[in-house]
C-alpha positions as a Python dict, from the first residue, in 0.01 Angstrom:
ca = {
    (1, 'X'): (0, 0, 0),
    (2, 'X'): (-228, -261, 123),
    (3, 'X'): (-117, -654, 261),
    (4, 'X'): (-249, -808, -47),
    (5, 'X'): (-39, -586, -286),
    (6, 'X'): (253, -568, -146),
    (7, 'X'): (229, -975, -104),
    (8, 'X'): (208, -988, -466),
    (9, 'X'): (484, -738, -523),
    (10, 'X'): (684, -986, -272),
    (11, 'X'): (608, -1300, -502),
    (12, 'X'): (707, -1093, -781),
    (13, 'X'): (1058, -1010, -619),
    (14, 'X'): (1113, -1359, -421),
    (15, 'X'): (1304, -1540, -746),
    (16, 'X'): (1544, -1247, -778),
    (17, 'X'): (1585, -1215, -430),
    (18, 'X'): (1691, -1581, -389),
    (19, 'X'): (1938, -1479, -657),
    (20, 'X'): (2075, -1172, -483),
    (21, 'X'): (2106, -1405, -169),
    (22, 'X'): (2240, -1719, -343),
    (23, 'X'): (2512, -1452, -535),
    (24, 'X'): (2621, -1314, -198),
    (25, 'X'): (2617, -1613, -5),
    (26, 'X'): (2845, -1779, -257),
    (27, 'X'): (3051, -1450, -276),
    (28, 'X'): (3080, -1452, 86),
    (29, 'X'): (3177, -1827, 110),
    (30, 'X'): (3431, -1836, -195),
    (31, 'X'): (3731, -1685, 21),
    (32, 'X'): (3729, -1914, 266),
    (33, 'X'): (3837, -2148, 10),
    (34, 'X'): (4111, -1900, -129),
    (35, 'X'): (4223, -1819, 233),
    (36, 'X'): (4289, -2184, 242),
    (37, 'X'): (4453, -2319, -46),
    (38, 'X'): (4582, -1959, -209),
    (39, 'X'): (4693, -1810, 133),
    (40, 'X'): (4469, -1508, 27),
    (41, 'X'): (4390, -1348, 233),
    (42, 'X'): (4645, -1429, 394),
    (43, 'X'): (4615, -1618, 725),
    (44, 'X'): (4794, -1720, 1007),
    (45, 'X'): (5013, -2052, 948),
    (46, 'X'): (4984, -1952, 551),
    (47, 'X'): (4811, -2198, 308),
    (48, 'X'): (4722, -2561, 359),
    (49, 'X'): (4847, -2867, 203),
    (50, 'X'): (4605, -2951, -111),
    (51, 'X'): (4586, -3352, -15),
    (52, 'X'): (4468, -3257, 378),
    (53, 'X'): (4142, -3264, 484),
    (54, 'X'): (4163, -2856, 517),
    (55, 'X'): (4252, -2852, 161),
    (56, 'X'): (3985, -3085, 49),
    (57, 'X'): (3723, -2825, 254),
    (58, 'X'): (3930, -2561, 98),
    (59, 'X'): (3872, -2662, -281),
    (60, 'X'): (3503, -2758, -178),
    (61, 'X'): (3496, -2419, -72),
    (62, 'X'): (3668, -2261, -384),
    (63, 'X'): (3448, -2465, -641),
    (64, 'X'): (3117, -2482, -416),
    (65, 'X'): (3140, -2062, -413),
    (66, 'X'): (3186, -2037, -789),
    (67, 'X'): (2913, -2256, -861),
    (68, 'X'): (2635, -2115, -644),
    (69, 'X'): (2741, -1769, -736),
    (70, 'X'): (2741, -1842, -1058),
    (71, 'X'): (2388, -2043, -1035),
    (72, 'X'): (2516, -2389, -1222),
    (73, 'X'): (2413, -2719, -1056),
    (74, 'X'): (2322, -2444, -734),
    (75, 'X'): (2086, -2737, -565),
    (76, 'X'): (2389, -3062, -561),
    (77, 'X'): (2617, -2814, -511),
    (78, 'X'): (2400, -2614, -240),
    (79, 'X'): (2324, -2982, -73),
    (80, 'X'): (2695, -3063, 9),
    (81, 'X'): (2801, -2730, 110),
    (82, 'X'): (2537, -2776, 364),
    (83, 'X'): (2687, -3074, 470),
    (84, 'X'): (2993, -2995, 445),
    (85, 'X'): (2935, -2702, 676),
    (86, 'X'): (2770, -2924, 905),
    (87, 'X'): (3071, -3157, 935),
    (88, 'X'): (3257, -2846, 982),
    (89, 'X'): (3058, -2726, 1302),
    (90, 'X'): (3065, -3034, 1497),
    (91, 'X'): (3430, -3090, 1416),
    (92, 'X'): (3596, -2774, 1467),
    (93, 'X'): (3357, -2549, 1650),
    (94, 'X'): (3138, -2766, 1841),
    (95, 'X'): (3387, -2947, 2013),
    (96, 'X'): (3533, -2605, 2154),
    (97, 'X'): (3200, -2508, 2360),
    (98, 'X'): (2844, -2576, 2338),
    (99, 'X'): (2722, -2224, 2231),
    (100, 'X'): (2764, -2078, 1911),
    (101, 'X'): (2868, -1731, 1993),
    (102, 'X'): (3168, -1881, 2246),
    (103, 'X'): (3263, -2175, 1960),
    (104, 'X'): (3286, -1925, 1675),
    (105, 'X'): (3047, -2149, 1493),
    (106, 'X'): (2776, -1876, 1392),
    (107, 'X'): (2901, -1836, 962),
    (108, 'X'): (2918, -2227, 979),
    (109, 'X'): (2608, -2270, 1149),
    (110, 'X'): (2447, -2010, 853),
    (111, 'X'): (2608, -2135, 573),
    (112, 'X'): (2461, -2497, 644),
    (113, 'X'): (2082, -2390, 626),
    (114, 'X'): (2140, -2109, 396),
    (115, 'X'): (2292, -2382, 147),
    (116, 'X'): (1998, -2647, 307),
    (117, 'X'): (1750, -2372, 162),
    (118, 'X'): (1894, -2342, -139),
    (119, 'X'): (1936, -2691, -256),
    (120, 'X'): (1521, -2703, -137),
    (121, 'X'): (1440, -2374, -298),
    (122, 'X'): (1650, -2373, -599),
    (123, 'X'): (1884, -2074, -729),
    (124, 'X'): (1616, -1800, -798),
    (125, 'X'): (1559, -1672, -1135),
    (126, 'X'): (1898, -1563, -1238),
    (127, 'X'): (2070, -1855, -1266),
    (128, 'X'): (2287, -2046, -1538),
    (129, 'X'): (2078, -2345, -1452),
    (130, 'X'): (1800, -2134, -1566),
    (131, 'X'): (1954, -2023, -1855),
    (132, 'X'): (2059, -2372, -1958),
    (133, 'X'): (1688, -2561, -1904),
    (134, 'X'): (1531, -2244, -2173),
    (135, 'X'): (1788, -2327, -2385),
    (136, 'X'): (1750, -2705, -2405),
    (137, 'X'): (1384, -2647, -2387),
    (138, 'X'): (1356, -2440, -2715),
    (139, 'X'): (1628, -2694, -2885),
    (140, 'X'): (1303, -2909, -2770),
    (141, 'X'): (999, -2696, -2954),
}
């Protein structure tokens, strides 16, 4: 297989991929939330009070991951998870040591330009967004 062909098998695959990725991020996200607010799974010091600022990241977290895995309003919602995560870096991890990989601050650090990307790039092709803009656009023809 030759550059040329398999770079137009890759822009074939890219919009599905960004689904796969956008699914699995959100997947991978979404218990953070529930660890939170539903104690599962369960954590140490059990679940957080709803009106606290862990429980406000916690139902960000809970409704932000249902969303973007299930593709509806992925780039808004994409665009303050990435924020969100950013705010969560420099307050909790950050503050505990300047690298990373000491802080524990690697998923946060992730999550905010994975969700970055996504608001920029969209949800890929298998999205409800998707689904909902051919749907209002043949209501339109």
């Amino acid at each position: 297989m030759s550059y040329q062909s398999f770079d137009a098998f890759a822009a074939v695959l890219a919009p599905r991929a960004l689904s796969v990725l956008r699914f699995v991020a959100g997947l991978t996200f979404f218990p953070h939330g529930s660890q939170k607010l539903l104690n599962f799974p369960p954590r140490e010091g059990g679940a957080v009070d709803l009106f606290s600022f862990m429980g406000f990241a916690g139902t960000l977290e809970i409704v932000g991951g249902s969303l973007i895995v299930l593709g509806l309003f992925t780039r808004p919602t994409a665009f303050i998870l990435s924020g969100m995560m950013a705010v969560a870096y420099f307050m909790s991890h950050f503050p505990r040591n300047f690298y990373p990989t000491l802080n524990g601050g690697d998923a946060a650090i992730l999550f905010c330009f994975l969700f970055l990307y996504i608001s920029v790039a969209g949800g890929g092709s298998w999205t409800l967004d998707t689904f909902r803009m051919r749907k209002a656009s043949s209501k339109l023809s």
